[in-house]
C-alpha positions in Angstrom: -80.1 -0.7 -61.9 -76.8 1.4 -60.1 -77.3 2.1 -56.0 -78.4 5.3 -55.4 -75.9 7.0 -52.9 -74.2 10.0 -52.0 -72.1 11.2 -55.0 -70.5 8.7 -57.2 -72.7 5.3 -58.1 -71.4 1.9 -57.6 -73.0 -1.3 -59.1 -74.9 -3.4 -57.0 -72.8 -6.6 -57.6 -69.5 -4.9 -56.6 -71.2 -3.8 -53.4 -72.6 -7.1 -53.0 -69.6 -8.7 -52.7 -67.9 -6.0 -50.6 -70.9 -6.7 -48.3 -70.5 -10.4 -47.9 -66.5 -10.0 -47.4 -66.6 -7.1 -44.9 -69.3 -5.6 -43.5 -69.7 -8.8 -41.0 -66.2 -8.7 -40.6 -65.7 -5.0 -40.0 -69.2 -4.6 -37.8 -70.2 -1.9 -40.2 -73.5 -0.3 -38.4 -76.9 -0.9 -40.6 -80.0 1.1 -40.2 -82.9 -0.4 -38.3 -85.0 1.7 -40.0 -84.1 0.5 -43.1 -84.2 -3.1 -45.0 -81.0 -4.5 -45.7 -81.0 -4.5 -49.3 -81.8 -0.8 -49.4 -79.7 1.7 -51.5 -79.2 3.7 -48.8 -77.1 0.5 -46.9 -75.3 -0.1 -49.8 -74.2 3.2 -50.9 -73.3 3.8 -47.5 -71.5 1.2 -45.6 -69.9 -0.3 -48.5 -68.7 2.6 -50.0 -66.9 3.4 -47.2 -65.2 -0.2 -46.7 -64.1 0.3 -50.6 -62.9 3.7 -50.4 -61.5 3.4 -46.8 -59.8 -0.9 -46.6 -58.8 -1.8 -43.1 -55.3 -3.5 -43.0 -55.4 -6.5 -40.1 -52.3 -6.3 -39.7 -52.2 -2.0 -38.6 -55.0 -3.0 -36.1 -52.1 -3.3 -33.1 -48.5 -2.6 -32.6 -46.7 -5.3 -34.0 -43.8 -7.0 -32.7 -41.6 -5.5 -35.1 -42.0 -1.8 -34.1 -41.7 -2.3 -30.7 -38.4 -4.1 -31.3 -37.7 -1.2 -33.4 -38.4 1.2 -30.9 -36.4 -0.2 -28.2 -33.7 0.0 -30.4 -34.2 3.5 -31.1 -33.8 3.9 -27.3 -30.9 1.9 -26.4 -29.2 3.7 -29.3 -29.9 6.9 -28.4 -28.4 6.1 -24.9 -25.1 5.0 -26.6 -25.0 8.4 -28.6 -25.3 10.0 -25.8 -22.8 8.4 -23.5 -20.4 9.4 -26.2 -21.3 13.0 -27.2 -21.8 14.2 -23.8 -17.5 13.7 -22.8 -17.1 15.2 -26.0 -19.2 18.0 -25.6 -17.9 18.6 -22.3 -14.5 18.5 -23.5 -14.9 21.0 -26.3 -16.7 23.4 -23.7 -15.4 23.7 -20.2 -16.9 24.7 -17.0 -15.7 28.0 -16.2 -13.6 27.9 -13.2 -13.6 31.1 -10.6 -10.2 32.7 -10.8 -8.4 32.9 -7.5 -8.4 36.4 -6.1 -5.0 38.3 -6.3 -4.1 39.7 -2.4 -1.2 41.6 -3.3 0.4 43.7 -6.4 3.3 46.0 -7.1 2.5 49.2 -8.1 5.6 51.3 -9.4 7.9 53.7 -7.4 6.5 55.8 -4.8 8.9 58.5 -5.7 7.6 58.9 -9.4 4.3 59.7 -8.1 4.1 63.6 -7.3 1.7 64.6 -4.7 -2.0 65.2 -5.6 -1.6 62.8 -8.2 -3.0 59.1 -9.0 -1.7 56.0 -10.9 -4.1 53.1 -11.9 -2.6 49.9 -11.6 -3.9 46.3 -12.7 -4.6 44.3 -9.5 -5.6 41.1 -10.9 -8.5 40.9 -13.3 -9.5 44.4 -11.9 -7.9 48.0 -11.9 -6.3 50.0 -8.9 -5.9 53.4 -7.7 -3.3 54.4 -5.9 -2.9 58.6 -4.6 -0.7 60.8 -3.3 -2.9 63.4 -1.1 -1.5 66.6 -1.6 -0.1 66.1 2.3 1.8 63.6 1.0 -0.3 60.5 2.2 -0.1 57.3 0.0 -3.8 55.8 -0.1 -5.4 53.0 -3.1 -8.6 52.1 -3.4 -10.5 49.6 -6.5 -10.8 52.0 -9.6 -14.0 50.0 -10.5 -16.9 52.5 -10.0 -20.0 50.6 -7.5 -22.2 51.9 -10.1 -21.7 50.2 -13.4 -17.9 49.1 -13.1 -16.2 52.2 -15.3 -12.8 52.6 -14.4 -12.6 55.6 -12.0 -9.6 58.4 -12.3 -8.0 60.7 -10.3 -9.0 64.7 -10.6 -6.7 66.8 -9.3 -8.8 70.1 -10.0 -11.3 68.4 -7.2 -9.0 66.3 -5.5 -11.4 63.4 -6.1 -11.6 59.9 -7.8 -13.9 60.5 -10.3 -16.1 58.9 -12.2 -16.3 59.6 -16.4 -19.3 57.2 -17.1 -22.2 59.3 -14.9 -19.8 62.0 -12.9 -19.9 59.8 -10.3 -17.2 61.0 -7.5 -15.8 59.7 -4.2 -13.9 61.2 -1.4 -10.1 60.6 -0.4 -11.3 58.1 2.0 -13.1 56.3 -0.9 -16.5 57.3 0.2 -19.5 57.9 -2.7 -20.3 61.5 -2.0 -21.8 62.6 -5.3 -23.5 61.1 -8.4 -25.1 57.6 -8.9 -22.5 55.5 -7.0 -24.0 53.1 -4.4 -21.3 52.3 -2.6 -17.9 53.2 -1.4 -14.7 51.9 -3.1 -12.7 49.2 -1.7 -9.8 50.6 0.0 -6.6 48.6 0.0 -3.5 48.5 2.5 -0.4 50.2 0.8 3.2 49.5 1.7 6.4 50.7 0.2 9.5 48.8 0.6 12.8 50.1 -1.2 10.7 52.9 -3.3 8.3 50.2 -4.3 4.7 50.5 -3.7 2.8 47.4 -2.9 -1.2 47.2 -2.3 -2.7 44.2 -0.5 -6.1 43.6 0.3 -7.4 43.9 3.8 -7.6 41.1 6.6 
C-alpha cells in the first residue's frame, strides 16, 4: 500500500531505501511522537532527501575556488596597474593657468574721451576708459555678479552691466543693480601711444 504524504505518493520500498542511505547520514529530524515506520516519517523526511540530494562535496569551499578566487584578485590588481597610466594619460589633470600681469591694449590716441575699449587680459576681458576729463582708467569687464562681460555707456558715463542692469561707477565701485562687489581696477600706462594695463602690487 503507497505512503500517505503531502501531495504526490511515493512507494514504500523507494522510501525505504532512501531511509537507509540518508536519513542517518543527513540527521534528518523524526517525530517522537510518532513510530518510525509511520507514513507521516516517510512521506516527510524522505521526500525531501529525494526531491532536495545534498552534494558532499558543496558542503565547504573547496580548494579549487579559493585558488580561483585568489586568482581573480591578483588579476584584477594587474588590470589595474595597467589601466590606471592609461587612463590617466588619456585624461589629464587640469593644471591652473598662470595669471597674466600685464597686456597691451591699443593706442591711447584712438580712444576718444568718454569712451571705452574691452580688451582680452588673459583668459578674462578688460575695460579700459577715457573719462570725459580725459583720464585713462581699466578695470576687469567681468561683472561680480554672474561674470557677463560689462560695457561702457556713455549716455550714463558708467560700466554697465547687460545681463541684470547691473552698473558701476568710474572708480569701479557697484552702485546699482545686483552686483556684489566692485571691479578690479588695474594700473594703466602708456608708453609711445601704447596703452598697457598691469595688475596691481
Amino acid at each position: 500500500m503507497p505512503a500517505r504524504g503531502h501531495g504526490r505518493k511515493w512507494p514504500i520500498s523507494g522510501l525505504s531505501a532512501c531511509r537507509r542511505r540518508g536519513a542517518a547520514r543527513l540527521g534528518v529530524q523524526k517525530f517522537p511522537h510518532r513510530p518510525k515506520n509511520s507514513s507521516t516519517f516517510l512521506s516527510t523526511d524522505c521526500v525531501s532527501l529525494l526531491l532536495h540530494p545534498v552534494d558532499p562535496r558543496n558542503s565547504a569551499p573547496g580548494r579549487r575556488s579559493v585558488v580561483n578566487w585568489l586568482l581573480g584578485l591578483w588579476g584584477g590588481g594587474v588590470c589595474g596597474a595597467v589601466l590606471y597610466p592609461v587612463a590617466r594619460y588619456l585624461a589629464p589633470p587640469e593644471v591652473p593657468e598662470a595669471a597674466t600681469q600685464s597686456v597691451m591694449a591699443g593706442s591711447a590716441q584712438s580712444l576718444a574721451p568718454n569712451s571705452g575699449r574691452v580688451v582680452a587680459f588673459g583668459s578674462r576681458p578688460a575695460i579700459v576708459i577715457r573719462t570725459a576729463a580725459g583720464d585713462l582708467r581699466a578695470f576687469s569687464a567681468t561683472c561680480t555678479h554672474l561674470d557677463c562681460t560689462v560695457q561702457y555707456r556713455p549716455d550714463l558715463q558708467r560700466i554697465w552691466c547687460a545681463c541684470h542692469n547691473g552698473q558701476y561707477d568710474l572708480n569701479g565701485r557697484n552702485v546699482a543693480g545686483p552686483p556684489p562687489r566692485p571691479l578690479e581696477a588695474f594700473d594703466v600706462n602708456v608708453k609711445d601711444d601704447q596703452i598697457a594695463l598691469s595688475r596691481k602690487s
